[in-house]
Every structure is written in structure tokens, then in C-alpha cells.
N, C-alpha and C positions, 0 to 999 in steps of 0.2 A: 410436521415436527418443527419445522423452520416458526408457524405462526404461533404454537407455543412456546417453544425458547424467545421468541420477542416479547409476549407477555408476561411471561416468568419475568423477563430481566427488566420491561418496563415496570412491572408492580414491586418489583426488590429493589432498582438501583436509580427509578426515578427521583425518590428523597434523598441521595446522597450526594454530594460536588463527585466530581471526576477528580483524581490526582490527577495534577500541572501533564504528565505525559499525554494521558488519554486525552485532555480539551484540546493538546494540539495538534494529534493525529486525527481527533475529531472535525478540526476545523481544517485540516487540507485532504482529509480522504475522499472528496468526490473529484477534489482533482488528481489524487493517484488514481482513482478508477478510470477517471475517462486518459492518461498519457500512459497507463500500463502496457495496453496491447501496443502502441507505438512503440516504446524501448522494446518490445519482447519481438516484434516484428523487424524492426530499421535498423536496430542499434546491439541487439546481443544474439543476434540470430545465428551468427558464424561463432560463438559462444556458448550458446547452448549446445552444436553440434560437438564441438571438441569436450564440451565436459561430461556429454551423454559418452563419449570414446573411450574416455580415458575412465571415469568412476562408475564402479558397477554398482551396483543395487539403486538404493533410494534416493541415493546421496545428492546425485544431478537433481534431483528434480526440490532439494532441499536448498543447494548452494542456489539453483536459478529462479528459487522464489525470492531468497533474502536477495541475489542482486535488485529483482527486478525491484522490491519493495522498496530498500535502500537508496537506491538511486529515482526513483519515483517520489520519492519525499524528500530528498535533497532539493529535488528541481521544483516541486509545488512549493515550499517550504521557501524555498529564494524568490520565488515567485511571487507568492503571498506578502512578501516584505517590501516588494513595489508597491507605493502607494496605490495608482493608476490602473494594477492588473489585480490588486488584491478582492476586488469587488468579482473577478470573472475567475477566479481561484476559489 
């Protein structure tokens, strides 16, 4: 499924520009992938635990995606605007 949804969206949405949003989450998202599991391990671990406590259903696992995204693109995002580190970003 996964390699026809790639093809679908390459043969539809290769002719078009990206809206200004998507070329800049396009241009730091492999450094949110690789410092993801770092914030989700080091940094909101005792975070997650207390949001899994306190909100029942879906919810935690809704609020600790947008943290971890959130704050995953703040820091590539600052990151990327170093001259220096912008090439390994």
C-alpha cells in the first residue's frame, strides 16, 4: 500500500510547487526523524508517563505526538539557520 500511495502522490503532485509550509517541513524532516526518538526517550519521558495518567483514551498519545513534532522542528528548524550545521540538518 505504502508503494502505491508513493506513486499516486509522485505521478499527482510532482508537477505542482509545494505551499511555502510543506518546502520547509520538507527541508528539516529528516532531521526531525533522526532527533525524534531522542526528545521521546531523554527529554519527555516523565511526560508522557504523567499524560498516559491523567487523559484517558486517545488523547495522550495525540498531545505526545504534536509535543514530540513540535519541539522536533523548533530545534532542526534553529538548527538549519546555522550556517555551519545547516549542511548536516
Amino acid at each position: 500500500m505504502a508503494v502505491g500511495l508513493f506513486l499516486l502522490a509522485q505521478h499527482y503532485l510532482s508537477h505542482r510547487p509545494l505551499p511555502a509550509v510543506l518546502q520547509v517541513f520538507n527541508q528539516v524532516s529528516l532531521g526531525i526523524y533522526l532527533i525524534h526518538p531522542f526528545l521521546m526517550r531523554y527529554v519527555f519521558q516523565d511526560t508522557f508517563r504523567s499524560v498516559y495518567k491523567m487523559t484517558p483514551g486517545a488523547w495522550p498519545i495525540l498531545i505526545n505526538y504534536s509535543l514530540t513534532l513540535l519541539s522536533s522542528f523548533i530545534i532542526v528548524y534553529g538548527l538549519s539557520k546555522i550556517p555551519w550545521l545547516k549542511k548536516l540538518v
